[in-house]
C-alpha positions, -999 to 999 in steps of 0.1 A, spaced: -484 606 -509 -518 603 -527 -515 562 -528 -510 555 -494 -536 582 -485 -563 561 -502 -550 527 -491 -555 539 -459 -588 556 -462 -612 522 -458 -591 512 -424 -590 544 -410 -629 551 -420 -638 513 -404 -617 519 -372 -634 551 -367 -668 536 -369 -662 508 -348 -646 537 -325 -679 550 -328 -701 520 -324 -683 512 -291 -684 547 -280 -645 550 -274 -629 574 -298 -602 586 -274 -589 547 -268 -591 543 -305 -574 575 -314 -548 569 -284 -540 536 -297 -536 538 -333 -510 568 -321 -494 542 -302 -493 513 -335 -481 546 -358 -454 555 -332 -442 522 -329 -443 510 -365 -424 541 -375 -396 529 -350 -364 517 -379 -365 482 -365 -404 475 -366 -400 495 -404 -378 464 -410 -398 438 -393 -425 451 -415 -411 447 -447 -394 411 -441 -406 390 -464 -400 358 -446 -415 366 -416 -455 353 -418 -482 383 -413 -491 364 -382 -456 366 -369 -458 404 -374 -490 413 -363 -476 393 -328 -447 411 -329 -466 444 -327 -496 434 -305 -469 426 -279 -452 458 -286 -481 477 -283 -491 457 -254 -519 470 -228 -527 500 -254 -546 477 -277 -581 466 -271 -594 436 -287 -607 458 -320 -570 475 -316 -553 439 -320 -578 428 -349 -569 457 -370 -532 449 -364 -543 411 -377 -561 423 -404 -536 450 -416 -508 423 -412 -531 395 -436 -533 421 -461 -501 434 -461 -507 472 -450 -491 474 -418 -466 499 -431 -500 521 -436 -506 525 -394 -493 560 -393 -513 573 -426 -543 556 -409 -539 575 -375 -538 603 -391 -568 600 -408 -584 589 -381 -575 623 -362 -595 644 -389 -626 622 -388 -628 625 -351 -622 660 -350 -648 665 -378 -672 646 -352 -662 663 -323 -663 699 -342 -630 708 -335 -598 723 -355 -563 726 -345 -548 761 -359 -516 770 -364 -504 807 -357 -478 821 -374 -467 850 -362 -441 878 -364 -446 890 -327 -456 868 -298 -494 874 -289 -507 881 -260 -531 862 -245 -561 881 -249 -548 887 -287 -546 845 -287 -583 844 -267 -597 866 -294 -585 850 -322 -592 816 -309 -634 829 -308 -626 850 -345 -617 818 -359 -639 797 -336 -671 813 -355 -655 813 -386 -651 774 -387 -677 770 -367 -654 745 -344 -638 745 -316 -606 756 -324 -573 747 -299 -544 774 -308 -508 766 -315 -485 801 -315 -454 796 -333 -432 830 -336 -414 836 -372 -392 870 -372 -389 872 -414 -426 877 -414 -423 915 -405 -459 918 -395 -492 904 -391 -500 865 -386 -505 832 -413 -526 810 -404 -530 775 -408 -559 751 -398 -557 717 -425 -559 726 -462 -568 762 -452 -543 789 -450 -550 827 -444 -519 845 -451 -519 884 -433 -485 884 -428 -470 917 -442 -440 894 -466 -474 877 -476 -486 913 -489 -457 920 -509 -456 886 -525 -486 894 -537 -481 932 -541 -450 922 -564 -467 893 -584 -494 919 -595 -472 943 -608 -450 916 -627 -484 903 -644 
């Protein structure tokens, strides 16, 4: 959803530079997983949205959920989101966060679509084909998909590279109804 994509963009961009600034993107990125696991749990979804509780109330209420996971700049987001009213956002925000610092580290996670298994030195060349063609580090994930018939779709964010032999045809039989 586009809205909740740009409410969370100014959180997710300010916890990654104070990630930054502090020199601790892991922690960050391992605790804003933890806040978007646990406010996705139904009963903190309902704490969340109850409007008689006081944002102070909630932001304690997840804190102490969260417990030793947070650091202090981990708890002062939670304050802040709670004040304004965007703690519903937490999971929107760790994702975000996850493409900023794998942008800084130079990495990419690619999905592998593929009719047959792969061996591994069909993964390992892949992984250094696509590797120089992001110009990333790129970590492989091989998922196995019989209709396909042949060949491989790949999938690394908004990118997609469709070889897959039903990928062909789709296209093989749109041109000829054009």
């Amino acid at each position: 959803m586009a809205e909740l994509s740009t409410l969370a963009r100014p959180y997710a961009k300010a916890a990654f530079n104070a990630a930054l600034d502090s020199k601790h993107l892991d922690a960050w990125s391992t605790q804003l997983s933890t806040l978007a696991a646990i406010s996705q749990h139904e009963t903190v979804e309902r704490l969340i949205a109850n409007p008689e509780l006081s944002a102070a109330d909630k932001a304690k209420t997840l804190q102490q959920l969260a417990g030793d996971a947070l650091n202090e700049g981990g708890s002062n987001l939670v304050s802040v989101l709670a004040e304004n009213r965007r703690l519903a956002l937490l999971a929107e925000i760790s994702e975000q966060f996850e493409v900023l610092k794998a942008e800084q580290e130079k990495t990419a996670d690619v999905l592998v679509t593929s009719a047959f298994s792969l061996s591994d030195s069909q993964q390992k060349t892949l992984a250094d084909k696509l590797t120089a063609k992001f110009s990333r580090q790129v970590q492989l994930t091989v998922e196995i998909d019989e209709s396909l018939l042949g060949g491989v779709v790949i999938r690394s964010g908004d990118t997609v590279i469709d070889g897959s032999v039903r990928g062909k045809l789709a296209k093989l039989a749109e041109a000829m109804n054009s």
